[in-house]
C-alpha positions as CSV (number, residue, x, y, z in Angstrom):
1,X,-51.5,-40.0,115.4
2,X,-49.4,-42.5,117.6
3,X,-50.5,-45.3,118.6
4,X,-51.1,-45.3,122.1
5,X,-48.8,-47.8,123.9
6,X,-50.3,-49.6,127.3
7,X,-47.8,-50.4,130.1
8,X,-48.7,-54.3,130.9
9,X,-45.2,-55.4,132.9
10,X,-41.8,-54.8,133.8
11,X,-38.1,-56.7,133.5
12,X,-36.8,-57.6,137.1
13,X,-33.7,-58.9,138.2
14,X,-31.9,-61.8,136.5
15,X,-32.9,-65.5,137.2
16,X,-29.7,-67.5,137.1
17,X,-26.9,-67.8,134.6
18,X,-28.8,-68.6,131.2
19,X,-30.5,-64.8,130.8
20,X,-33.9,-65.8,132.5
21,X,-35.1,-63.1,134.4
22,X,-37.9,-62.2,137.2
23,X,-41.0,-59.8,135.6
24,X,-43.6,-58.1,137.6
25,X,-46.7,-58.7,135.3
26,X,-49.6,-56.2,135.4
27,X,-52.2,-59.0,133.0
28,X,-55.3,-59.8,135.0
29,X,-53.5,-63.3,134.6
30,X,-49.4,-62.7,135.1
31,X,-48.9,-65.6,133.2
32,X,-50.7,-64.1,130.2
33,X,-48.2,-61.3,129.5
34,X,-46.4,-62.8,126.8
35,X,-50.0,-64.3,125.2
36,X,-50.5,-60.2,124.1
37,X,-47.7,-60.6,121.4
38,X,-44.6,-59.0,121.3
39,X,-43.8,-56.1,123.9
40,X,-42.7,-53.2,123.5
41,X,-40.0,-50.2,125.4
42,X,-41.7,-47.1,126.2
43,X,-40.5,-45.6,123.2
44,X,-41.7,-48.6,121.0
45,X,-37.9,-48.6,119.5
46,X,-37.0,-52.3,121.3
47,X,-38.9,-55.6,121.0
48,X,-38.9,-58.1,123.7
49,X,-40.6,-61.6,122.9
50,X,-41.2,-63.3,126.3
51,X,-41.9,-67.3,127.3
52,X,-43.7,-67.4,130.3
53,X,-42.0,-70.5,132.5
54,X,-44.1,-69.2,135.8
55,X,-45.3,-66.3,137.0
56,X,-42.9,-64.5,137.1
57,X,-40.1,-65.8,135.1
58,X,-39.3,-65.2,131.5
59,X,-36.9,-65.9,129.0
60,X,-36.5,-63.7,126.7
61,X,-35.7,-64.3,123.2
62,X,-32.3,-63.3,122.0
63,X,-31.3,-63.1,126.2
64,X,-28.8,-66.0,126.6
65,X,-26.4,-65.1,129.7
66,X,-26.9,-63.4,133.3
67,X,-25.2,-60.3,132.1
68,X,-27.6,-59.1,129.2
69,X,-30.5,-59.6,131.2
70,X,-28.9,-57.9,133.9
71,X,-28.6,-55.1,131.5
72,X,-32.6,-55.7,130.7
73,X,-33.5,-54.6,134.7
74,X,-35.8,-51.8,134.7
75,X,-37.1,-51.9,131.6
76,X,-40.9,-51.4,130.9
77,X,-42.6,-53.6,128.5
78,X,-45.5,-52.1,126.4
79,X,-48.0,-53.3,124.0
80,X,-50.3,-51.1,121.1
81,X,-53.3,-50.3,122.7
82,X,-55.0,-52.2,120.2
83,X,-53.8,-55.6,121.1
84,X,-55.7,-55.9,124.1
85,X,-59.1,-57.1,124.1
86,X,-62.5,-54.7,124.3
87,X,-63.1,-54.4,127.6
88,X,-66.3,-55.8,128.7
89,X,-70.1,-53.7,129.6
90,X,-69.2,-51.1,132.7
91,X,-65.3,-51.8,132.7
92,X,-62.8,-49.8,131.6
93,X,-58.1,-49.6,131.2
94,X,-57.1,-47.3,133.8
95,X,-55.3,-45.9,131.1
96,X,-58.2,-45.0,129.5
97,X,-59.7,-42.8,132.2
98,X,-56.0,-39.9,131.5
99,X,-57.5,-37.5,130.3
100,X,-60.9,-37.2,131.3
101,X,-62.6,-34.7,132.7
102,X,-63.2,-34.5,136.8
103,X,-66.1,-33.0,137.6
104,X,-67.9,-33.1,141.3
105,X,-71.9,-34.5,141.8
106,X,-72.7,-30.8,141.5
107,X,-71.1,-30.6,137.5
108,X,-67.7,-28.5,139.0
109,X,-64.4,-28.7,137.3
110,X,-61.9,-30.1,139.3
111,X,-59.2,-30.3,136.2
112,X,-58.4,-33.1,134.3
113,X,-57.5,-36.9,134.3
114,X,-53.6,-36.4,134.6
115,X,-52.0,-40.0,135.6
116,X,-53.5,-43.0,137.7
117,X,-51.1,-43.9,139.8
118,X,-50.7,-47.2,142.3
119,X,-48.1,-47.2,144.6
120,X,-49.3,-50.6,146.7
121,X,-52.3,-48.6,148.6
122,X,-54.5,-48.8,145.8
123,X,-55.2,-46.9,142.8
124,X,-56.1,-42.7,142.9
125,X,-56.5,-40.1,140.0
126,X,-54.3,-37.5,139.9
127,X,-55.9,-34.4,138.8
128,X,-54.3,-31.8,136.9
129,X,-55.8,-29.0,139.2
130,X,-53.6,-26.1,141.0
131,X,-52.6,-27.3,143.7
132,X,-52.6,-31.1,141.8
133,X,-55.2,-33.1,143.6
134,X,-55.1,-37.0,144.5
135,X,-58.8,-38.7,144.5
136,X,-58.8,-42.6,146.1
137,X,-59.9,-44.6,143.1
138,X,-63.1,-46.5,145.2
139,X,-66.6,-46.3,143.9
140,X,-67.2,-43.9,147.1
141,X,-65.0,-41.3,145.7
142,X,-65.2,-41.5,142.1
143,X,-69.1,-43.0,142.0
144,X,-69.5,-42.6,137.9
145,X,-66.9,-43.6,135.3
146,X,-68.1,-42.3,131.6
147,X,-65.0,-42.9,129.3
148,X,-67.1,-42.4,126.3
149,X,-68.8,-39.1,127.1
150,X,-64.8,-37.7,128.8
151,X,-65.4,-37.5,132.4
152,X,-65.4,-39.1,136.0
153,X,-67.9,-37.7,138.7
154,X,-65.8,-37.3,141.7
155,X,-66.8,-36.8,145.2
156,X,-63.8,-35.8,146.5
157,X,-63.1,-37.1,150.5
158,X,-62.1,-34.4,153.4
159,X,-58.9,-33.1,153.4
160,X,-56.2,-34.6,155.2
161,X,-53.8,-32.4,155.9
162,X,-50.0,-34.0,157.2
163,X,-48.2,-31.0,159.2
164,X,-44.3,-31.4,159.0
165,X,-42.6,-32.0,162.3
């Protein structure tokens, strides 16, 4: 079986001349993304060893000029699942909720766990049900997180239906 890789940040633009560049950090602390060891592409082929020299600025090893890291832009940064820490008593990875199974307060399949997703409005679920179904990520609408026994209990909101104009 793979190991399951964890997204934790992501190579911005170039900082200057010398092959710093800007990073967009998901750690708790953005400072800490480097502390988890070496990260990883997507595809766990490339390995990127970061120092830290603010929030978000790195210098990566082996970078030394503007147009390398240029070349770097884009490019998510991974680490083994594995190297992060247990998570503490009633916390969880978001990553660890794909997968699970959505069920309503009443026990009825909605589908499962297919992606959480943040797009700078706050997390949802996306649910793998036909049509595919998008649940706000707030205790109100997902009141019970059980990643050890597979499931969320959902309590899905009204629908809010957009008409084209």
């Amino acid at each position: 079986m793979a190991t399951a890789m964890i997204l934790l940040g992501e190579i911005g633009r170039p900082h200057g001349v010398r092959g710093l560049v800007r990073v967009r950090s998901f750690a708790a602390v953005p400072r800490d993304l480097a502390a988890y060891g070496p990260l990883f592409s997507e595809d766990g082929q490339r390995r990127f060893a970061l120092t830290m020299l603010a929030d978000d600025l790195a210098r990566i090893e082996g970078v030394t000029d503007r147009d390398e890291a240029q070349r770097l832009t884009g490019t998510k940064l991974f680490v083994p699942r594995e190297a992060l820490p247990a998570p503490e008593e009633e916390e969880f990875y978001l990553a660890d909720l794909e997968g699970l199974e959505a069920v309503t307060e009443a026990g009825e399949a909605l589908g499962r766990v297919r992606a959480v997703e943040d797009h700078g409005g706050g997390p949802f679920l996306v649910l793998d049900s036909t049509p595919e179904r998008l649940i706000p990520f707030t205790r109100a609408a997902v009141p019970v997180v059980d990643v050890t026994g597979g499931r969320v209990v959902v309590a899905p909101p009204e629908e809010v239906e957009a008409k084209p104009e």
